[in-house]
TORZA-525679 format. One line per field, with one value per residue (C-alpha): x, y, z; residue in three letters; residue number from 1. Coordinates in Angstrom, 2 decimals. Each point is the difference from the previous one (the first is absolute). Layout:
<rs>
u = c(X,...)
v = c(Y,...)
w = c(Z,...)
code = c(ala,...)
pos = c(NUM,...)
</rs>
This chain:
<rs>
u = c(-5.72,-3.62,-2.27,0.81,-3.18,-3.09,-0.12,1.14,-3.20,0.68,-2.06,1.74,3.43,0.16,2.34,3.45,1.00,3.87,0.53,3.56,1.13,-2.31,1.64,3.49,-0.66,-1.32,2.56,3.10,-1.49,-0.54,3.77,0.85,-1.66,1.83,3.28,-0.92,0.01,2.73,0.87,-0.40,-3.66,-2.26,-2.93,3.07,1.37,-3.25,-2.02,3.09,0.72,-4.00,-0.25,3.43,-1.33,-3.27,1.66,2.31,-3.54,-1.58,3.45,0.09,-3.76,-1.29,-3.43,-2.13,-1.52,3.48,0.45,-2.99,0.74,3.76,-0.37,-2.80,-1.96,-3.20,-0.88,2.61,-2.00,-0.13,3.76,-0.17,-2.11,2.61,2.98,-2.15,-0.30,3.48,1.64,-2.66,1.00,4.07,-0.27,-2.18,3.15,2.55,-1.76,-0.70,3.82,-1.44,3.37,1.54,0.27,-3.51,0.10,-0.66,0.14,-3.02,-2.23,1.28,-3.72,-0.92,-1.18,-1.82,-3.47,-2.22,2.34,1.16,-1.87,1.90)
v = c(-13.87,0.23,2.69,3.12,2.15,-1.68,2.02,2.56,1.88,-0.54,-1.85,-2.79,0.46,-2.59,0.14,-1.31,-2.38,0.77,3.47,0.15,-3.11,0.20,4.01,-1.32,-2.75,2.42,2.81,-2.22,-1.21,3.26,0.63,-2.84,0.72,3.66,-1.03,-1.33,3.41,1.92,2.16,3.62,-0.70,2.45,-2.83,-2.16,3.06,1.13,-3.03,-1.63,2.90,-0.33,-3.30,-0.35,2.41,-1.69,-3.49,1.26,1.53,-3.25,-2.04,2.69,-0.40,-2.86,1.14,0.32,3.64,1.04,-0.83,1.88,3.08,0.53,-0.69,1.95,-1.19,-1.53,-3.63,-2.81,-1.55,2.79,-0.26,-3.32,0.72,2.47,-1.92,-2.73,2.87,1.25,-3.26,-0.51,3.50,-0.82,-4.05,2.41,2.52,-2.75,-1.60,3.29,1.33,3.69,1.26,-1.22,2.39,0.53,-2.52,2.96,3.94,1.20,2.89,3.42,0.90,-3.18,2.19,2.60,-0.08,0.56,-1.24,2.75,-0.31,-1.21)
w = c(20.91,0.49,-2.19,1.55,-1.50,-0.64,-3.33,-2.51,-0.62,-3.67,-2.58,-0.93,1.15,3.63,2.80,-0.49,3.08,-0.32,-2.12,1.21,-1.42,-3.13,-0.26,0.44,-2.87,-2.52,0.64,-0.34,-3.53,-1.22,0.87,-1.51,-3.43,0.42,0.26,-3.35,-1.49,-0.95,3.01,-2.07,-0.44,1.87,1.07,1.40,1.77,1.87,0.49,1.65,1.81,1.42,0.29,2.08,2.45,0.19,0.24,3.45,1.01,0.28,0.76,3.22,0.89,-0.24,1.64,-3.23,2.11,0.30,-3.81,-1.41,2.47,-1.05,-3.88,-0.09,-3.36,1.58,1.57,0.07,-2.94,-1.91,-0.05,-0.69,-3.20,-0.71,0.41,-2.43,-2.78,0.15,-0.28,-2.98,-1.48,0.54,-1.83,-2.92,0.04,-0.02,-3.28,-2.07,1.23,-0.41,0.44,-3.01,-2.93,-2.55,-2.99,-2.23,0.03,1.07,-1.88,1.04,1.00,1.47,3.29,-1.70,0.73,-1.78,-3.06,-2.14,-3.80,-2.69)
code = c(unk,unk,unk,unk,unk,unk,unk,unk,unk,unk,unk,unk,unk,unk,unk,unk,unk,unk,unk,unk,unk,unk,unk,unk,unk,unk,unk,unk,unk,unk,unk,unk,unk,unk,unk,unk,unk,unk,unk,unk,unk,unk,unk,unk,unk,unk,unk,unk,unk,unk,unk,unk,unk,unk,unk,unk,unk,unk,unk,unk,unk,unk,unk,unk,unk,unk,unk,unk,unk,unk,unk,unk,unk,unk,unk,unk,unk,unk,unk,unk,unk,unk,unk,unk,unk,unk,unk,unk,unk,unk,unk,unk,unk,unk,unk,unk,unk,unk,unk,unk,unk,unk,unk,unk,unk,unk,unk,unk,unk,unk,unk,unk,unk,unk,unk,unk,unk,unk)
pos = c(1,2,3,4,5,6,7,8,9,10,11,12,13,14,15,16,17,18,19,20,21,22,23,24,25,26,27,28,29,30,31,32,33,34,35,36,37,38,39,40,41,42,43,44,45,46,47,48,49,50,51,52,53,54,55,56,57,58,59,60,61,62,63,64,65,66,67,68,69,70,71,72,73,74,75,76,77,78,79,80,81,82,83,84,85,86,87,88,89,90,91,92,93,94,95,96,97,98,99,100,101,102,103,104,105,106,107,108,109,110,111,112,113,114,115,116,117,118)
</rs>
């Protein structure tokens, strides 16, 4: 598939030849990396819930104008970008396993701002 835009009009960020395929790449390793997590946890729930629609988006238009008009969220490579940071943000979840219980009790007035004086 030849370039279909000669740019993005954004500093830096340069047209993506084939944003379907690239799209369909990085959304089936997100899911991948969310299956990981148990199913109760809330960033499992919704991003898979997003990034499932998305991914039938793009598997039911492959036209990268089709793509950016029905998911809504900018340029094909500023989902691309996205995509990129999410799957960052889900291998970062996976490691620090935020839904696991705290190591230790935290202070009752950890929130409290500004701290109470003791």
């Amino acid at each position: 598939m030849s370039s279909w835009k000669k740019s993005t009009k954004l500093t830096g960020l340069p047209v993506c030849k084939n944003p379907a395929h690239v799209l369909t790449l990085l959304y089936g390793k997100i899911i991948r990396v969310l299956n990981k997590m148990p199913a109760s946890s809330a960033y499992r729930k919704y991003t898979e819930e997003i990034v499932s629609t998305r991914a039938a988006i793009v598997a039911a238009c492959p036209c990268p104008e089709d793509i950016e008009k029905n998911i809504c969220c900018g340029q094909a490579e500023e989902l691309i970008l996205q995509a990129e940071r999410e799957l960052h943000l889900a291998k970062n979840l996976l490691l620090t396993r935020p839904w696991e219980p705290l190591i230790a009790k935290p202070e009752p007035d950890q929130w409290l701002w500004p701290p109470p004086v003791k």
